[in-house]
N, CA, C and O atoms as a GROMACS GRO file, in nm:
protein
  384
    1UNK      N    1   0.337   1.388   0.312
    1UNK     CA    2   0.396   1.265   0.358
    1UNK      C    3   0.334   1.149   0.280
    1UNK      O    4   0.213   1.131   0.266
    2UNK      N    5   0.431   1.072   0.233
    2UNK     CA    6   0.359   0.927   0.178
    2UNK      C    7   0.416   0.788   0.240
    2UNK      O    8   0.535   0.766   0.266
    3UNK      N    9   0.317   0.707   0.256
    3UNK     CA   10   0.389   0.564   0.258
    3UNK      C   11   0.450   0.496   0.144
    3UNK      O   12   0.399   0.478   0.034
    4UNK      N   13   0.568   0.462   0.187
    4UNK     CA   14   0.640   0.414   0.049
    4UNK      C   15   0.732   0.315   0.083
    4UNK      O   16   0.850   0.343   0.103
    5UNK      N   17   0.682   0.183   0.094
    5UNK     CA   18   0.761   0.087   0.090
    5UNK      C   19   0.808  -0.008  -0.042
    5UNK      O   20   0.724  -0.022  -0.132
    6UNK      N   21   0.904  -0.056  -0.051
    6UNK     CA   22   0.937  -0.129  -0.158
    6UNK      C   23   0.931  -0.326  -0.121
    6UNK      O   24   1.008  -0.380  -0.041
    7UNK      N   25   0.805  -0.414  -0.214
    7UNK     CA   26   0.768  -0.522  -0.141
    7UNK      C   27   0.815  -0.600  -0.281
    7UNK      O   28   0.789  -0.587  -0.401
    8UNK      N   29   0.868  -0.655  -0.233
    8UNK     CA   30   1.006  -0.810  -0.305
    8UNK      C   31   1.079  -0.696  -0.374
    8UNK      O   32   1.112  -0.736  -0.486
    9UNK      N   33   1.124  -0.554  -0.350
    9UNK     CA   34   1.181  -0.476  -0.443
    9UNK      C   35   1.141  -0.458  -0.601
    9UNK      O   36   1.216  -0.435  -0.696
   10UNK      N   37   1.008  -0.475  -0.598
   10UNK     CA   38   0.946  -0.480  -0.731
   10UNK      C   39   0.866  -0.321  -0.755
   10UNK      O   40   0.875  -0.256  -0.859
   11UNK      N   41   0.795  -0.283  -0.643
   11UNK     CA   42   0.696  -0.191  -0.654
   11UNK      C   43   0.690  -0.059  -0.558
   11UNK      O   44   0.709  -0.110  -0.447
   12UNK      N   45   0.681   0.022  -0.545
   12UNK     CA   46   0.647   0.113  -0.443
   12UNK      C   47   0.525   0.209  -0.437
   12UNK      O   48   0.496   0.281  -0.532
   13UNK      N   49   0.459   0.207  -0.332
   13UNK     CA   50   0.296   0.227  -0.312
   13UNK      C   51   0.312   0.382  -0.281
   13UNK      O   52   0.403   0.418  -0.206
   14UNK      N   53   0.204   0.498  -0.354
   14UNK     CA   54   0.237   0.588  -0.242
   14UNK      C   55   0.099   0.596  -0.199
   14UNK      O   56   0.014   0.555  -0.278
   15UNK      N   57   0.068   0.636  -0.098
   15UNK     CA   58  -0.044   0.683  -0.036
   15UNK      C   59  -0.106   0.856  -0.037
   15UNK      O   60  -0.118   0.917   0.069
   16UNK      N   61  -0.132   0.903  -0.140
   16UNK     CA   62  -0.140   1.056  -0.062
   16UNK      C   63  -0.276   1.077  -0.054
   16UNK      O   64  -0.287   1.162   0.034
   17UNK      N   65  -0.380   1.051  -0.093
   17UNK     CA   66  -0.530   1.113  -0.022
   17UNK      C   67  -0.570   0.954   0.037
   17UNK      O   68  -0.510   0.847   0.043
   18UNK      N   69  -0.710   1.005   0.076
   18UNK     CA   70  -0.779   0.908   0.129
   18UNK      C   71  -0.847   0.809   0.006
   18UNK      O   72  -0.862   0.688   0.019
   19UNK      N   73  -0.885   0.886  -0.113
   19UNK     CA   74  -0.914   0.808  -0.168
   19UNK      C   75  -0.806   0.657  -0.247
   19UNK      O   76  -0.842   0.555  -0.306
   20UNK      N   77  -0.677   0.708  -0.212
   20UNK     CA   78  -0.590   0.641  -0.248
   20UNK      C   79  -0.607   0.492  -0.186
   20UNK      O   80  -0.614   0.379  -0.234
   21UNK      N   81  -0.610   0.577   0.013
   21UNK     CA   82  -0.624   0.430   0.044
   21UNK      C   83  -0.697   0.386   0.039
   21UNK      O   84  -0.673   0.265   0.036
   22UNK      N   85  -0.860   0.420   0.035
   22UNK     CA   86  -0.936   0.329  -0.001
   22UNK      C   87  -0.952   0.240  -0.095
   22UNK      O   88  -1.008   0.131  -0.110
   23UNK      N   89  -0.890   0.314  -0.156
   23UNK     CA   90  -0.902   0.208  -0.325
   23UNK      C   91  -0.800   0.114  -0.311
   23UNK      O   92  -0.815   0.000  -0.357
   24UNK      N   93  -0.674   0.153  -0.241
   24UNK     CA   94  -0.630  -0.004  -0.203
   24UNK      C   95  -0.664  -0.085  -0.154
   24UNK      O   96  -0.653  -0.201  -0.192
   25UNK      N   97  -0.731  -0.033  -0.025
   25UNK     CA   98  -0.776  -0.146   0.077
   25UNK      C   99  -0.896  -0.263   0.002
   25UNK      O  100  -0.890  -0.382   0.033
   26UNK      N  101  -0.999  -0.212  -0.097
   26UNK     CA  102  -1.062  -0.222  -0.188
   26UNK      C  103  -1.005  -0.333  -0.261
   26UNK      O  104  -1.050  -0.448  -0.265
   27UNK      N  105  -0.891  -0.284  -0.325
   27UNK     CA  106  -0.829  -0.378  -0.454
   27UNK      C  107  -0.765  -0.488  -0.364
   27UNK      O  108  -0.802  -0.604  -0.382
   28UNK      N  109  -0.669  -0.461  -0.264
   28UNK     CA  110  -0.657  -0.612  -0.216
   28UNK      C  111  -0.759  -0.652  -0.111
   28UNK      O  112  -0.750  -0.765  -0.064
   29UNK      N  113  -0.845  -0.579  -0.075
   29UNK     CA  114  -0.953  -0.692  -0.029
   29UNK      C  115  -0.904  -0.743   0.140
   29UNK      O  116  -0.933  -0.853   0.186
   30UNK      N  117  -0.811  -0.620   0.227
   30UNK     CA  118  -0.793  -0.623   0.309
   30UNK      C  119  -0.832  -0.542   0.408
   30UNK      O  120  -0.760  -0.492   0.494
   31UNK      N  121  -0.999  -0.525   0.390
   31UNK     CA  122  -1.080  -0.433   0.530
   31UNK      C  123  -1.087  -0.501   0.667
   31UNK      O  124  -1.129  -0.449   0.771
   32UNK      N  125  -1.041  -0.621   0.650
   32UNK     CA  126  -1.043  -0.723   0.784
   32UNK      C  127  -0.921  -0.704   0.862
   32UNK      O  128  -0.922  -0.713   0.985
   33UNK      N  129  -0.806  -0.677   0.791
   33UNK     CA  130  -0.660  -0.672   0.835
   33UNK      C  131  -0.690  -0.514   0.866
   33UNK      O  132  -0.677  -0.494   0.987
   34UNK      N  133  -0.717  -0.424   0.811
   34UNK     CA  134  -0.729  -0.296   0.863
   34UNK      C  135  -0.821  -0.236   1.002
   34UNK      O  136  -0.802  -0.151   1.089
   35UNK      N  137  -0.928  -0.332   0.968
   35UNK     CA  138  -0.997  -0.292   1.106
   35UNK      C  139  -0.946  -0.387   1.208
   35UNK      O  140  -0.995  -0.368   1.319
   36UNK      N  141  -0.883  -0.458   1.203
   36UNK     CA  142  -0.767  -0.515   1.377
   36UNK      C  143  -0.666  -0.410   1.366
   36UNK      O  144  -0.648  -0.349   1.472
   37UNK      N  145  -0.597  -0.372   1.269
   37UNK     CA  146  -0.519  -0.268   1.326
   37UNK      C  147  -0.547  -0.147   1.399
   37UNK      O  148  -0.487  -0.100   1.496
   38UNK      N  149  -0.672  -0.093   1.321
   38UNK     CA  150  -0.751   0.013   1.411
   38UNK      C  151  -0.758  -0.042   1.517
   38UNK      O  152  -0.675  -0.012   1.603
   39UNK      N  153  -0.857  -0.137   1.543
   39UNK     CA  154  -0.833  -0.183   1.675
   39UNK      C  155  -0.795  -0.203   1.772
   39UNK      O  156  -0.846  -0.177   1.881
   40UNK      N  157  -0.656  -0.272   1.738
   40UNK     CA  158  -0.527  -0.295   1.812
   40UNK      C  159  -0.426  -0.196   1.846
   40UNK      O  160  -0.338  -0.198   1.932
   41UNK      N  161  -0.472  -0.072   1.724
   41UNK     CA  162  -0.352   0.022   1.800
   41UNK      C  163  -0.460   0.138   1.868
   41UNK      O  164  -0.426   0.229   1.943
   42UNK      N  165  -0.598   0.108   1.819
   42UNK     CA  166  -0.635   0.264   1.852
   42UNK      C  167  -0.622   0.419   1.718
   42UNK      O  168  -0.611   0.542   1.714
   43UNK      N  169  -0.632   0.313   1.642
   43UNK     CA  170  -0.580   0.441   1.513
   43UNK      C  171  -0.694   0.397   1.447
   43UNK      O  172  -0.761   0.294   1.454
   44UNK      N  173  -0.704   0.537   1.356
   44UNK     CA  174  -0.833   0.582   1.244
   44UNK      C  175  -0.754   0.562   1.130
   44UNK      O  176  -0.662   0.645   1.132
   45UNK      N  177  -0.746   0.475   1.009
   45UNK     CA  178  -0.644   0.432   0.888
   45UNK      C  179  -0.686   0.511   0.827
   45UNK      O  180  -0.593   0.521   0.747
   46UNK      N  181  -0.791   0.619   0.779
   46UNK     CA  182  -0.820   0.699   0.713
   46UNK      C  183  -0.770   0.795   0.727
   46UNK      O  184  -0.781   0.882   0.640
   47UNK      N  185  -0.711   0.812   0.816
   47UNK     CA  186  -0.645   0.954   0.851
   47UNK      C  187  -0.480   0.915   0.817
   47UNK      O  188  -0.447   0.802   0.851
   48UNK      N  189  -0.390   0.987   0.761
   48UNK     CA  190  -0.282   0.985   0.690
   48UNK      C  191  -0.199   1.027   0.810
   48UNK      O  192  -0.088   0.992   0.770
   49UNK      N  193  -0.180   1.074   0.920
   49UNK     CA  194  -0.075   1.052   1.030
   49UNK      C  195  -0.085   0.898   1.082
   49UNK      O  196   0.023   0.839   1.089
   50UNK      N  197  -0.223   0.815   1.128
   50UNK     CA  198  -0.224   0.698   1.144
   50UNK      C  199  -0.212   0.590   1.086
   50UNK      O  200  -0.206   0.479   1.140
   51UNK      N  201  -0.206   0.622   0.934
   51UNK     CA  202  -0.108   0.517   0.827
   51UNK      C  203  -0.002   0.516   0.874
   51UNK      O  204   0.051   0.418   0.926
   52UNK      N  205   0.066   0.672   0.856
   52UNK     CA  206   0.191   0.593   0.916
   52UNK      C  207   0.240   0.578   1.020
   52UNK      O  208   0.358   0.543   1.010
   53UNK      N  209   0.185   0.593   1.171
   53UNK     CA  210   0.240   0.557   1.260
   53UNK      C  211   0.213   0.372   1.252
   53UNK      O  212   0.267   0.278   1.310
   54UNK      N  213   0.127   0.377   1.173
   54UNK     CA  214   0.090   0.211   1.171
   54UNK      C  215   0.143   0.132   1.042
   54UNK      O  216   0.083   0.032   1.003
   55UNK      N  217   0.269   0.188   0.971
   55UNK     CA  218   0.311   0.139   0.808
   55UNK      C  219   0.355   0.045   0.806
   55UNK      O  220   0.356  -0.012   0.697
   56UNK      N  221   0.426  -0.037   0.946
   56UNK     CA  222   0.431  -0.147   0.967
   56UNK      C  223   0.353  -0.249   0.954
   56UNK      O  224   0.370  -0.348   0.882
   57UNK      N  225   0.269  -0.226   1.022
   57UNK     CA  226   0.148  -0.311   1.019
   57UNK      C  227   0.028  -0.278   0.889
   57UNK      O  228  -0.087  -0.321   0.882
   58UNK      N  229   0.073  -0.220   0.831
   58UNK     CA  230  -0.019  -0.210   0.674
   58UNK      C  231   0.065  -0.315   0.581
   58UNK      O  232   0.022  -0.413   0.520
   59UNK      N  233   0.231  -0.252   0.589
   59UNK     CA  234   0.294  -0.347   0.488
   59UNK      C  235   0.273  -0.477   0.497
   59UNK      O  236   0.260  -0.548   0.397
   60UNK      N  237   0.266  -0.538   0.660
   60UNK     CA  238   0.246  -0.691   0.677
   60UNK      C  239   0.100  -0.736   0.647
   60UNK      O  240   0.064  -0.854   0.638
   61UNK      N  241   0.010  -0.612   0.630
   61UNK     CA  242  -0.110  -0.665   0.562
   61UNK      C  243  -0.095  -0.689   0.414
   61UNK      O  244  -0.166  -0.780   0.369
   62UNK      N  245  -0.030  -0.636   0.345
   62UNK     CA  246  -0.002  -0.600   0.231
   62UNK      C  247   0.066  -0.669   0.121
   62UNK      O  248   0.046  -0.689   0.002
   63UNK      N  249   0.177  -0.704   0.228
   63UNK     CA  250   0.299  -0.755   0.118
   63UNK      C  251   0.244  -0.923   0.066
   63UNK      O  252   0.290  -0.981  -0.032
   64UNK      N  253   0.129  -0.983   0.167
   64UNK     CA  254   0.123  -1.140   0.164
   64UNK      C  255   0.055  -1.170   0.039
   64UNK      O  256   0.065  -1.276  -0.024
   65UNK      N  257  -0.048  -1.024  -0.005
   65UNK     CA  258  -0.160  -1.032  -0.117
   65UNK      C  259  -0.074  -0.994  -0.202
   65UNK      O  260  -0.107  -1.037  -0.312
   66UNK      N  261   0.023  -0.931  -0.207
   66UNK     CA  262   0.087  -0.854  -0.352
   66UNK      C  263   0.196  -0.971  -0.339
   66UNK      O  264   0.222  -0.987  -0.458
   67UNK      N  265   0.251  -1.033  -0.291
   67UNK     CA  266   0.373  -1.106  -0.318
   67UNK      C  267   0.318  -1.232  -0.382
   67UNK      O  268   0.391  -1.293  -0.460
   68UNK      N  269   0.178  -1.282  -0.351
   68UNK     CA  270   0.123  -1.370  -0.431
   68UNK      C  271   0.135  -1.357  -0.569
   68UNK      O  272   0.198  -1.440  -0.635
   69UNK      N  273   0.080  -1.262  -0.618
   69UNK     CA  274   0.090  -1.211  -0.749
   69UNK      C  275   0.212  -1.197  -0.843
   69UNK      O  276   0.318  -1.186  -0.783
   70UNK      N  277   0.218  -1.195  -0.994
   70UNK     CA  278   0.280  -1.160  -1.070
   70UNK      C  279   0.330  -0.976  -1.038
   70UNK      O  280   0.255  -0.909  -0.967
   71UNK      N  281   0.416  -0.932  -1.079
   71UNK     CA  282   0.383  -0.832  -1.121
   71UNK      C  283   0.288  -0.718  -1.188
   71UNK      O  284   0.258  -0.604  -1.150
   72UNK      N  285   0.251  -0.798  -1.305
   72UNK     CA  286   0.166  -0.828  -1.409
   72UNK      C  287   0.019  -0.812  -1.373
   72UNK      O  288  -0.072  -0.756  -1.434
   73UNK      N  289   0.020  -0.863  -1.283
   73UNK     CA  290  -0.149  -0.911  -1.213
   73UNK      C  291  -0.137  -0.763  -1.127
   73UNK      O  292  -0.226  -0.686  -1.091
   74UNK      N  293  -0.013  -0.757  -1.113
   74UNK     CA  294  -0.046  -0.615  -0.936
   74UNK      C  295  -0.080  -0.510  -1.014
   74UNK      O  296  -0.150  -0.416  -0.976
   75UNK      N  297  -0.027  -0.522  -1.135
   75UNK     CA  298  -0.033  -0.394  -1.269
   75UNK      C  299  -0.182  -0.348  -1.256
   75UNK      O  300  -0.237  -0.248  -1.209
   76UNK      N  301  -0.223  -0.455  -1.314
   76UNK     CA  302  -0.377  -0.474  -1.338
   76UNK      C  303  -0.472  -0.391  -1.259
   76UNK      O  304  -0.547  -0.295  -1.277
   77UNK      N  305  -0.417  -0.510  -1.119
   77UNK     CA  306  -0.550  -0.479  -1.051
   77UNK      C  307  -0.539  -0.331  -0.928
   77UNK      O  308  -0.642  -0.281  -0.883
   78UNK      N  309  -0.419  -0.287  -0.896
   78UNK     CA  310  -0.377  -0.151  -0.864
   78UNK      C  311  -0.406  -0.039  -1.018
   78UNK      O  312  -0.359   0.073  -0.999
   79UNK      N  313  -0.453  -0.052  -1.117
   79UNK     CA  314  -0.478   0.092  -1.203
   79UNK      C  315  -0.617   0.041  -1.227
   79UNK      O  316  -0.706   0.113  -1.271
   80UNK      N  317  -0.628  -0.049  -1.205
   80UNK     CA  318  -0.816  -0.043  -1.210
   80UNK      C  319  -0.843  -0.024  -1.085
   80UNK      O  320  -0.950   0.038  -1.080
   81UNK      N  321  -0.813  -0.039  -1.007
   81UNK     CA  322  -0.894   0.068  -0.850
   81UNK      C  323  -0.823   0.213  -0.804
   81UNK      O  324  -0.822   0.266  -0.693
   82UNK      N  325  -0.752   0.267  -0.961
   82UNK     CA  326  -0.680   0.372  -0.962
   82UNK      C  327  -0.597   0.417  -0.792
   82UNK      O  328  -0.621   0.511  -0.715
   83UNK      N  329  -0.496   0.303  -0.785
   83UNK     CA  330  -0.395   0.324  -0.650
   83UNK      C  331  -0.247   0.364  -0.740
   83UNK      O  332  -0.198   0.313  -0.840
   84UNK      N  333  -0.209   0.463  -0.664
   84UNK     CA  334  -0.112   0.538  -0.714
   84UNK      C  335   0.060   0.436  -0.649
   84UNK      O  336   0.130   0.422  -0.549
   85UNK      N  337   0.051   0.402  -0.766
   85UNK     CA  338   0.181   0.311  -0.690
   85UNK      C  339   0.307   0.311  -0.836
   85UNK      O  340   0.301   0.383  -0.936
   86UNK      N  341   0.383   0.237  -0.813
   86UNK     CA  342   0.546   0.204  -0.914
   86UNK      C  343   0.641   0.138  -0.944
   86UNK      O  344   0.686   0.096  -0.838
   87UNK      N  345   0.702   0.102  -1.027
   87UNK     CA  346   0.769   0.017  -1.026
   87UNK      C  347   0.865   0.066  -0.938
   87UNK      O  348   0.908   0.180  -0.958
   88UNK      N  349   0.917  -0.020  -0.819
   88UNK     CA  350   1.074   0.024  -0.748
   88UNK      C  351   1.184   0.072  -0.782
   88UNK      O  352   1.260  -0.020  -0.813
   89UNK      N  353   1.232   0.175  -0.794
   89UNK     CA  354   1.342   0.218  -0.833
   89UNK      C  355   1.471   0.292  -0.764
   89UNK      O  356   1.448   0.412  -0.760
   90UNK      N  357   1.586   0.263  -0.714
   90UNK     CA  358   1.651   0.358  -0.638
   90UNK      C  359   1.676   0.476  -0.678
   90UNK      O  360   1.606   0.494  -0.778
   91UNK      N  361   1.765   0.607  -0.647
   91UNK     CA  362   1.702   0.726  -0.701
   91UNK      C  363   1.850   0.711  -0.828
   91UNK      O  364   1.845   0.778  -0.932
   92UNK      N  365   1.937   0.644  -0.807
   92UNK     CA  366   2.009   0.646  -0.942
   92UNK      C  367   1.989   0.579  -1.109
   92UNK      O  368   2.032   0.604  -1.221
   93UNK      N  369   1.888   0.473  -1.038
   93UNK     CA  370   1.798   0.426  -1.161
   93UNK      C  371   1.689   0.520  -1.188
   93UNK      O  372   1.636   0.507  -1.298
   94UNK      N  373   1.658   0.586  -1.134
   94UNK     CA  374   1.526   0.709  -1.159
   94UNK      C  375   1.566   0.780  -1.244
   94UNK      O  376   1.504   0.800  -1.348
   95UNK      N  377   1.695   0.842  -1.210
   95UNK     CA  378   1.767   0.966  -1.257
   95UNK      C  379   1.844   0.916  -1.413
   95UNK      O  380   1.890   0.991  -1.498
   96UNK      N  381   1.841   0.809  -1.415
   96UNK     CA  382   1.960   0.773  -1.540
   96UNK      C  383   1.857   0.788  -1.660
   96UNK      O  384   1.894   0.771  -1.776
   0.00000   0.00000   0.00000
């Protein structure tokens, strides 16, 4: 299972180990937004069933730091904290 949202339709994140998410949470610099969600729902974010019962509330952590940015900049700083993510694509632009 991965989280995979698409944010301004530019990018899509996947999540598959733990080290993934850490290294996101890392690169945008959102351990404060993650531990109220633990909090608030009662979920362990390290654990990959409680990402996504909580993907809602990751993307709204998420989208405010990456929508700031260029593209360009998200490039950057997502393959230097090696987070497995992509440019957005629907599956007929994938396939062509």
């Amino acid at each position: 299972m991965t989280l995979q949202r698409k944010i301004r339709a530019v990018w899509s994140l996947r999540l598959f180990t733990p080290r993934h998410w850490k290294n996101l949470v890392k690169a945008l610099k959102i351990e404060n937004e993650v531990r109220e969600i633990e909090n608030n729902c009662g979920l362990d974010l390290t654990l990959e069933a409680d990402r996504w019962a909580a993907r809602d509330d990751i993307i709204s952590a998420i989208g405010p730091r990456v929508e700031a940015m260029a593209l360009a900049e998200v490039r950057v700083l997502l393959d230097e904290h090696g987070v497995c993510w992509g440019p957005y694509q629907t599956f007929l632009a994938s396939s062509a």
